[in-house]
C-alpha positions as CSV (number, residue, x, y, z in Angstrom):
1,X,-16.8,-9.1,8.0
2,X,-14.5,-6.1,9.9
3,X,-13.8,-7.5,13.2
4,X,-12.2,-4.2,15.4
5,X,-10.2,-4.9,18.5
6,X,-9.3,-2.1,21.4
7,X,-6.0,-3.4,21.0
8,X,-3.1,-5.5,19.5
9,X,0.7,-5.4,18.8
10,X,0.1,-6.1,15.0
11,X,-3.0,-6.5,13.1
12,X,-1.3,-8.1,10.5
13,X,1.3,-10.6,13.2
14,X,-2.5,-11.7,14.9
15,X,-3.5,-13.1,11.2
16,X,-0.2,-14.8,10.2
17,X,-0.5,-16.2,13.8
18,X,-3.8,-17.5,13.4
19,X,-3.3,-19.2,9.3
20,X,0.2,-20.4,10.6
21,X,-1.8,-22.2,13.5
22,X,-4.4,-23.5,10.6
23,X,-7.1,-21.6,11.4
24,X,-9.0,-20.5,7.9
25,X,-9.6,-17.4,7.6
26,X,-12.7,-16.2,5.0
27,X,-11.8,-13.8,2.4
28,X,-13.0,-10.5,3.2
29,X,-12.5,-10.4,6.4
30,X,-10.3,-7.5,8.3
31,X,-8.5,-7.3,11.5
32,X,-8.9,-3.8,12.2
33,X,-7.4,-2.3,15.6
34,X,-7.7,1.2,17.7
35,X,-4.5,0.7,18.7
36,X,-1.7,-0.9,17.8
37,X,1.7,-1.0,19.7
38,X,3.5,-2.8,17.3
39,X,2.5,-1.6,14.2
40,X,5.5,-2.9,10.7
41,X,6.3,-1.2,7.9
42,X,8.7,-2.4,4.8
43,X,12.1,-3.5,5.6
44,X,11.2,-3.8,9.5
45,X,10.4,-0.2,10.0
46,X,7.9,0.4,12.5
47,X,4.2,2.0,11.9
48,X,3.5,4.4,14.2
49,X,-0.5,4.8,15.2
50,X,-2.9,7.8,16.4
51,X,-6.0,7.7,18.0
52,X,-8.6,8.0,15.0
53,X,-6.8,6.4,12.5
54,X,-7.1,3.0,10.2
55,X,-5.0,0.1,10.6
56,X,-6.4,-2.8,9.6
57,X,-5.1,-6.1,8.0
58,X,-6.9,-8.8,5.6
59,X,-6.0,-11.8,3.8
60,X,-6.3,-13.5,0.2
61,X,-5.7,-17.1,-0.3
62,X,-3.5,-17.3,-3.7
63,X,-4.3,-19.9,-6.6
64,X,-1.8,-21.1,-9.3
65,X,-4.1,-18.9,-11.9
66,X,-3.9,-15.5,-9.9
67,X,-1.3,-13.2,-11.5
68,X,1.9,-13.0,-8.8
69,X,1.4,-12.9,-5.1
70,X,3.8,-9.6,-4.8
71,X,1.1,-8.0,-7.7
72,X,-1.2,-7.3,-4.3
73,X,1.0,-4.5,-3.6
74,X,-0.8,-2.6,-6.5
75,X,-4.2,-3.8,-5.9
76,X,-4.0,-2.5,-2.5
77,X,-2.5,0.4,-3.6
78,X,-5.5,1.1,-5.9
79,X,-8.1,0.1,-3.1
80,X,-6.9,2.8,-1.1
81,X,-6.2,5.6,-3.7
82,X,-10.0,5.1,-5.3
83,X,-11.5,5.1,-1.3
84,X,-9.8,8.4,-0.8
85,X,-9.8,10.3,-4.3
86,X,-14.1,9.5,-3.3
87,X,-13.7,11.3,-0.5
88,X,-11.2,14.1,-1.4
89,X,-12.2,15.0,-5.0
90,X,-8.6,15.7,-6.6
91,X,-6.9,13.2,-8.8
92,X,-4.1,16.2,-8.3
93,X,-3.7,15.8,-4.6
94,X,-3.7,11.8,-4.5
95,X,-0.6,9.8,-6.4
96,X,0.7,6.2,-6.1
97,X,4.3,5.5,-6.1
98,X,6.0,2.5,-6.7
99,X,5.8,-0.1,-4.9
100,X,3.2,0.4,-2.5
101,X,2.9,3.9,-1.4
102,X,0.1,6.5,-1.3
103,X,0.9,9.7,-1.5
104,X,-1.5,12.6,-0.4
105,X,-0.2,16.2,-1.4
106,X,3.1,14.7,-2.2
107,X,3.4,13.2,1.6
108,X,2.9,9.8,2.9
109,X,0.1,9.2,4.2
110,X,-0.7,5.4,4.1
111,X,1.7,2.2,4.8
112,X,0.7,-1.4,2.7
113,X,2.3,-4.2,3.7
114,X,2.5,-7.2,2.1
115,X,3.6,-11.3,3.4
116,X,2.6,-14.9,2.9
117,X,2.0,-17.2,5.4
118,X,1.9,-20.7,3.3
119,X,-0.9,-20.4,0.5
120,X,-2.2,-17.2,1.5
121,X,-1.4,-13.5,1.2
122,X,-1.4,-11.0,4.4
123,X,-2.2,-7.6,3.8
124,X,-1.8,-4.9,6.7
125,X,-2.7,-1.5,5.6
126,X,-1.7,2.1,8.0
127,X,-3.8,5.5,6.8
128,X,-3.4,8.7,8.3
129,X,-7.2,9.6,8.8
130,X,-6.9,12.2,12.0
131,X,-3.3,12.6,12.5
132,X,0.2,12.3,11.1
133,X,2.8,11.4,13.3
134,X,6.0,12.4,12.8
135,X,8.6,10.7,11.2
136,X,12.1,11.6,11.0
137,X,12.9,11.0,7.1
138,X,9.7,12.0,5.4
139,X,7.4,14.5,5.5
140,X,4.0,13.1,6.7
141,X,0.1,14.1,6.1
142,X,-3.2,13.4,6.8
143,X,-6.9,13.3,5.7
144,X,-7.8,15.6,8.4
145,X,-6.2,18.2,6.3
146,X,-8.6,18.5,3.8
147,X,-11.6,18.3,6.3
148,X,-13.3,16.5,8.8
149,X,-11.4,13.8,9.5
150,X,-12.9,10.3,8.2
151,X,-14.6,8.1,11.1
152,X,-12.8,5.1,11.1
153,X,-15.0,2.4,10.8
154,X,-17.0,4.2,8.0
155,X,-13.7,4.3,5.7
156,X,-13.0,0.5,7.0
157,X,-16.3,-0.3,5.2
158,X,-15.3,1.4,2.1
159,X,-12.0,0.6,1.8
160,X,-13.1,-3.4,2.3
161,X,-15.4,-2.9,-0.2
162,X,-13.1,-1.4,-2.6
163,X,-10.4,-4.1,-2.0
164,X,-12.6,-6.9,-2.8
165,X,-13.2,-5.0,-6.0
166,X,-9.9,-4.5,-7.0
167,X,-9.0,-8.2,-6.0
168,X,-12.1,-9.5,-8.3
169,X,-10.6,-7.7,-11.4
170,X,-7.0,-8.6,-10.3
171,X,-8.1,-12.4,-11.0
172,X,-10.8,-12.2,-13.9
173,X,-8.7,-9.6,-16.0
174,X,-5.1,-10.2,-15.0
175,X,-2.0,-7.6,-13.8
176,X,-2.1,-5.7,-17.2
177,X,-5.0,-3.5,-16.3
178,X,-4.0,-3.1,-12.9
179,X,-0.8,-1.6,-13.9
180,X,-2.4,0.5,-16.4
181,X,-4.9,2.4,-14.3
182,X,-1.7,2.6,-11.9
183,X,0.4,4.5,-14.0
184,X,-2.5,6.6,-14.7
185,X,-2.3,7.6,-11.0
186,X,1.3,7.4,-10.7
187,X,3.9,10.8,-10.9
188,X,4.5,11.1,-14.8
189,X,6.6,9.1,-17.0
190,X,10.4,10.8,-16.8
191,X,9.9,11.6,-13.1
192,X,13.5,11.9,-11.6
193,X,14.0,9.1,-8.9
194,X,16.5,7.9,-6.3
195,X,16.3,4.1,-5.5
196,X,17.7,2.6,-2.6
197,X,17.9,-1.2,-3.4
198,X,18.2,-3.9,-0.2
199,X,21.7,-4.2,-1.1
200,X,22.3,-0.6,0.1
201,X,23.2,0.8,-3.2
202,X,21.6,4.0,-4.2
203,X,20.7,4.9,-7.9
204,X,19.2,7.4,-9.7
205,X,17.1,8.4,-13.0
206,X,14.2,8.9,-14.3
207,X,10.5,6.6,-14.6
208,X,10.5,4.9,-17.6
209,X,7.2,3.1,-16.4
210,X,6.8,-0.2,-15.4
211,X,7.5,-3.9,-16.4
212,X,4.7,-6.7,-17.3
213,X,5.3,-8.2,-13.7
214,X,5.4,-4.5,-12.2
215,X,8.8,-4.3,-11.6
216,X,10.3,-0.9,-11.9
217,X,11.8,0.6,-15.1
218,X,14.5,3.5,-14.2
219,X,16.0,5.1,-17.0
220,X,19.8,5.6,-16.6
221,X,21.8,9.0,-17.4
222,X,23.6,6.8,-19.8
223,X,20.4,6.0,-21.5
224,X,20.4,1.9,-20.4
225,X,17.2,1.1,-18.3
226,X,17.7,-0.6,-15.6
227,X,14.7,-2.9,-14.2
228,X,14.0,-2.7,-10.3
229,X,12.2,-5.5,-8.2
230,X,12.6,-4.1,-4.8
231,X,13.9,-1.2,-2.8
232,X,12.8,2.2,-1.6
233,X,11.9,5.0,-4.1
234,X,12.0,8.7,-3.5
235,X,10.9,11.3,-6.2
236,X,14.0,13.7,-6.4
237,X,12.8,17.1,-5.3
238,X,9.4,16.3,-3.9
């Protein structure tokens, strides 16, 4: 169910479009474009494309008994980390960090995105398979660096695959084990971090984990722990 497109400004703004005009769109199926010339990140940052690379967007319609809609973020997260720890081989080079990211060799490689559109869940997803653009604020890498890189529409298949996976355990066995097996993959417990909250305030400590609705926990020089529900998180010195 991967429908590609030459094509769009937003894989993810064509799906919203199209639930928001009442079409209903089956679960497990993905939007997935060549090119995209309007490509978001978080907090309206832009996601810039390369020939050769996945972007790609699917949807999940939410019930009253699936854990919280913003709990996606980590089930994406994990769709992508198993896909390319498969391919790659070393747990050492692949890490997740909170909320959403992907991190290969300690550089971005992937962008999840996560919105609602009534009762449903939109989930646009960015990996560097051939190339890394550059970015000005972060250092940026790709799969290409550890070998061929990936054909597209191969890793579209596994990744889909992998997603509705991770979605069928989301829903029969709840956020706990999700959050487990992400810590597992995460940077270590006492990691120093700098959070940048929506507000615009910056602070800093280190990973004390996470909480039962996956909210960060950042541990305070003073010892409090303070409890994060959204913002930007860089890992101090890497």
């Amino acid at each position: 169910m991967i429908q590609t497109v030459p094509e769009t400004r937003s894989t993810s703004a064509d799906l919203l479009a199209r639930l928001a005009a009442g079409e209903r769109i089956a679960e497990g199926y993905w939007l997935v474009a060549d090119r995209q010339t309007g490509g978001r990140g978080r907090q309206g940052r832009s996601w810039l494309d390369a020939p050769g690379n996945f972007m790609g967007s699917t949807v999940v319609h939410l019930s009253p008994q699936d854990p919280a809609p913003p709990s996606l973020s980590f089930v994406a997260a994990l769709a992508v980390y198993e896909v390319v720890l498969a391919r790659i081989g070393n747990p050492r080079e692949v890490q997740l960090k909170w909320p959403n990211d992907v991190l290969l060799g300690g550089a971005k490689f992937c962008g999840l995105l996560l919105e609602r559109e009534g009762g449903s869940a939109v989930i646009g997803i960015g990996v560097n398979l051939a190339e890394a653009p550059d970015v000005a604020d972060r250092h940026t890498r790709t799969l290409a660096e550890y070998g061929p890189a990936p054909d597209r529409d191969a890793f579209a298949a596994e990744l889909a695959s992998q997603f509705d996976l991770e979605l069928g355990r989301w829903r029969q066995y709840g956020l706990e084990p999700i959050l487990s097996r992400w810590l597992a993959a995460a940077h270590p417990l006492g990691s120093a971090l700098s959070v940048h909250e929506p507000s615009g305030t910056r602070v800093s400590g280190a990973f004390d984990g996470l909480e039962p609705d996956g909210a960060l926990r950042l541990r305070l020089a003073d010892g409090t722990v303070r409890v994060i529900h959204a913002g930007d998180v860089l890992l101090e010195g890497g």
